[in-house]
VOMARFI-219689 format. One record per residue (C-alpha): x, y, z; residue in one letter. Coordinates in pm, 1 decimal, padded with zeros to 6 digits, always signed. Layout:
<rs>
+----------+----------+----------+---+
|       c1 |       c2 |       c3 | r |
+----------+----------+----------+---+
|        X |        Y |        Z | A |
...
+----------+----------+----------+---+
</rs>
This chain:
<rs>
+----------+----------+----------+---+
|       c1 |       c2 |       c3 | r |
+----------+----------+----------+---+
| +00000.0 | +00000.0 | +00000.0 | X |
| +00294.1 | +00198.2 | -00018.4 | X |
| +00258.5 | +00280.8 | -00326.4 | X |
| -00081.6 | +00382.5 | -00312.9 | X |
| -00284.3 | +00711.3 | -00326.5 | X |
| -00510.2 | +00838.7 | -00014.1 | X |
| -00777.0 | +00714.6 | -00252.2 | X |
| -00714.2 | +00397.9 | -00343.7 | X |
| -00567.2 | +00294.1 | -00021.4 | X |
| -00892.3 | +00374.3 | +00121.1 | X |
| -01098.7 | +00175.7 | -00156.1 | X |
| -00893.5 | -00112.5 | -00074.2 | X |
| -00937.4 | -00091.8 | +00294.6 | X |
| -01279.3 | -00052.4 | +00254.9 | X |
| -01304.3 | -00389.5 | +00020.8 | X |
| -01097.3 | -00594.8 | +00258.5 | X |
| -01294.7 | -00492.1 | +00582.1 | X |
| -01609.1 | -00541.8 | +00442.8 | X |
| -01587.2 | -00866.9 | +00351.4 | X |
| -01478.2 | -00963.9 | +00776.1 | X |
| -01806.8 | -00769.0 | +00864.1 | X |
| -01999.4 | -00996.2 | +00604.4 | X |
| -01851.3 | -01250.5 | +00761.3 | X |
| -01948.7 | -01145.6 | +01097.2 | X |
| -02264.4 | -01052.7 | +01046.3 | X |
| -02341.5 | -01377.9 | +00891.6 | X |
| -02234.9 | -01547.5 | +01178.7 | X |
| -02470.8 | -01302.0 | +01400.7 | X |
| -02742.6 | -01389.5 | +01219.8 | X |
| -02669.0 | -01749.5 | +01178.0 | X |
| -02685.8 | -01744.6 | +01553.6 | X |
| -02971.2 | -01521.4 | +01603.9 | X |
| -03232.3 | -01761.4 | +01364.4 | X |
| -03048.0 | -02065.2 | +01545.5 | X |
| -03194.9 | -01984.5 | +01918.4 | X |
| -03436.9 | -02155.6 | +02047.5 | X |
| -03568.6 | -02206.5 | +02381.3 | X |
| -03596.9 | -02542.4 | +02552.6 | X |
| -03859.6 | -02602.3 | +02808.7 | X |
| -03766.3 | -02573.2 | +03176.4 | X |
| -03502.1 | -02384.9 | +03094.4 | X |
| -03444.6 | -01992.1 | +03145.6 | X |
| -03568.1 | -01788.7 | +02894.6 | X |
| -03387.1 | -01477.8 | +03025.1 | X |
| -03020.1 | -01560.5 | +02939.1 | X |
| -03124.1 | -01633.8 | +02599.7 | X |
| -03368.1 | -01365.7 | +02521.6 | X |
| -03057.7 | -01119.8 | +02631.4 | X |
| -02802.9 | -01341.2 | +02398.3 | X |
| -03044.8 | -01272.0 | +02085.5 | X |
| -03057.2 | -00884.9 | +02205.4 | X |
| -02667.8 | -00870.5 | +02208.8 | X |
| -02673.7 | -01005.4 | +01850.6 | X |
| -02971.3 | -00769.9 | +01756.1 | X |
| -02749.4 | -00498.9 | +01866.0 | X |
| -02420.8 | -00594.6 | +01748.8 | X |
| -02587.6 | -00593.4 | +01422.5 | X |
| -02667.9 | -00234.8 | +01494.5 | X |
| -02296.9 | -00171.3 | +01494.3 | X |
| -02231.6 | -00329.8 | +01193.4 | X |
| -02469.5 | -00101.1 | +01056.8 | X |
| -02730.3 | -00362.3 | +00937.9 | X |
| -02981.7 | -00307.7 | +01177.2 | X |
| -03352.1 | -00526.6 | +01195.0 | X |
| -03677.1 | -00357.4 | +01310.3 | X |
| -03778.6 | -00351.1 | +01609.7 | X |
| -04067.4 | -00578.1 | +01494.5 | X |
| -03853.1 | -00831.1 | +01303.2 | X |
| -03615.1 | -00825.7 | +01611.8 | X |
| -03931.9 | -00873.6 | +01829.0 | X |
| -04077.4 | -01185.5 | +01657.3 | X |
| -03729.1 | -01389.4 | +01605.3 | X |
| -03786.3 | -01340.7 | +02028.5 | X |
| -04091.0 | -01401.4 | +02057.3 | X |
| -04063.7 | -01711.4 | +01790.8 | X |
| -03767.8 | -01904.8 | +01965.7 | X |
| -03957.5 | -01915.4 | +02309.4 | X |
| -04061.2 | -02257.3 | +02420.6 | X |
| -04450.1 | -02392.5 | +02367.5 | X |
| -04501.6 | -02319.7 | +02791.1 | X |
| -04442.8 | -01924.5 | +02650.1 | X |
| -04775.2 | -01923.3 | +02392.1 | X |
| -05016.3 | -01764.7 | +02628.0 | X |
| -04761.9 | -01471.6 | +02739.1 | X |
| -04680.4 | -01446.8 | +02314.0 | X |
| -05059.0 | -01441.4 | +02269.2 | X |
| -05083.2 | -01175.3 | +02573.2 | X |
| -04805.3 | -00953.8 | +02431.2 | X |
| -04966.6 | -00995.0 | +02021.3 | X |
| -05361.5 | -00931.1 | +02161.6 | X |
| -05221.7 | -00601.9 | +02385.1 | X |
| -05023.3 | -00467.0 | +02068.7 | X |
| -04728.6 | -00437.1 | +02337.0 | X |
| -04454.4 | -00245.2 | +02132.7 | X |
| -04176.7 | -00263.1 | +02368.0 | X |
| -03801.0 | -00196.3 | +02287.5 | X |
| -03578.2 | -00496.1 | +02330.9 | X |
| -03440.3 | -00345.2 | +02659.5 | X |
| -03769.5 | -00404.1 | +02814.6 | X |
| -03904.2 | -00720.4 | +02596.4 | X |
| -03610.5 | -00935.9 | +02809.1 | X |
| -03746.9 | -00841.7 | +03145.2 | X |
| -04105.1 | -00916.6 | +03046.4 | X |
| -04044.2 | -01341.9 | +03001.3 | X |
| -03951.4 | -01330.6 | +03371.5 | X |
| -04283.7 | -01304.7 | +03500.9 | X |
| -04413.1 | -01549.5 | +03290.4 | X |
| -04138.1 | -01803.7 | +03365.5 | X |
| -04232.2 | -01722.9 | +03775.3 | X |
| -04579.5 | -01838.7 | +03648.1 | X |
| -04465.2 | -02127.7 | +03463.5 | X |
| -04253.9 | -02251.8 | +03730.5 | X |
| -04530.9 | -02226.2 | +03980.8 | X |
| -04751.5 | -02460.7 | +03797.5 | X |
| -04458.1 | -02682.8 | +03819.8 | X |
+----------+----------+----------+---+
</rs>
């Protein structure tokens, strides 16, 4: 690179750092569709391990919506999660993702009350 003009040195940085952030936010998203929730155990770990990939996705500048975001969660929880999914969809609860994580917890006190 030596050799090379401001320009083209920056073209060329450009092409070889985009292709590790392709690579990275395949990964990301790879794990993001991959999650999903087994019964019995916490759901609050995991919902907070798809957030952190919803956000690092942010940083790599290929954010989701905040509805698409919202129903890969809502999706990967386990079958004992359908009436607090069916609560959240009937009550057209838009809640950012900072708030959607802390809202499983009740329900999982529920759910391991019945137990």
């Amino acid at each position: 690179m030596e050799l090379m003009e401001a320009y083209d040195m920056g073209i060329t940085l450009k092409e070889m750092f985009q292709q590790q952030a392709r690579q990275e936010r395949f990964e990301i998203v790879k794990n993001l569709h991959s999650c999903k929730m087994t019964e019995g155990v916490s759901v609050i770990p995991r919902v907070l391990k798809m957030k952190g990939c919803v956000d690092q996705l942010d940083r790599l500048e290929f954010p989701k919506s905040q509805e698409l975001a919202t129903d890969l969660i809502l999706n990967s929880l386990p079958e004992s999660y359908s009436q607090f999914v069916m609560n959240y969809k009937m009550n057209n609860m838009e809640k950012p993702l900072s708030e959607l994580h802390l809202m499983p917890k009740t329900a999982e006190k529920k759910y391991q009350e019945t137990l």
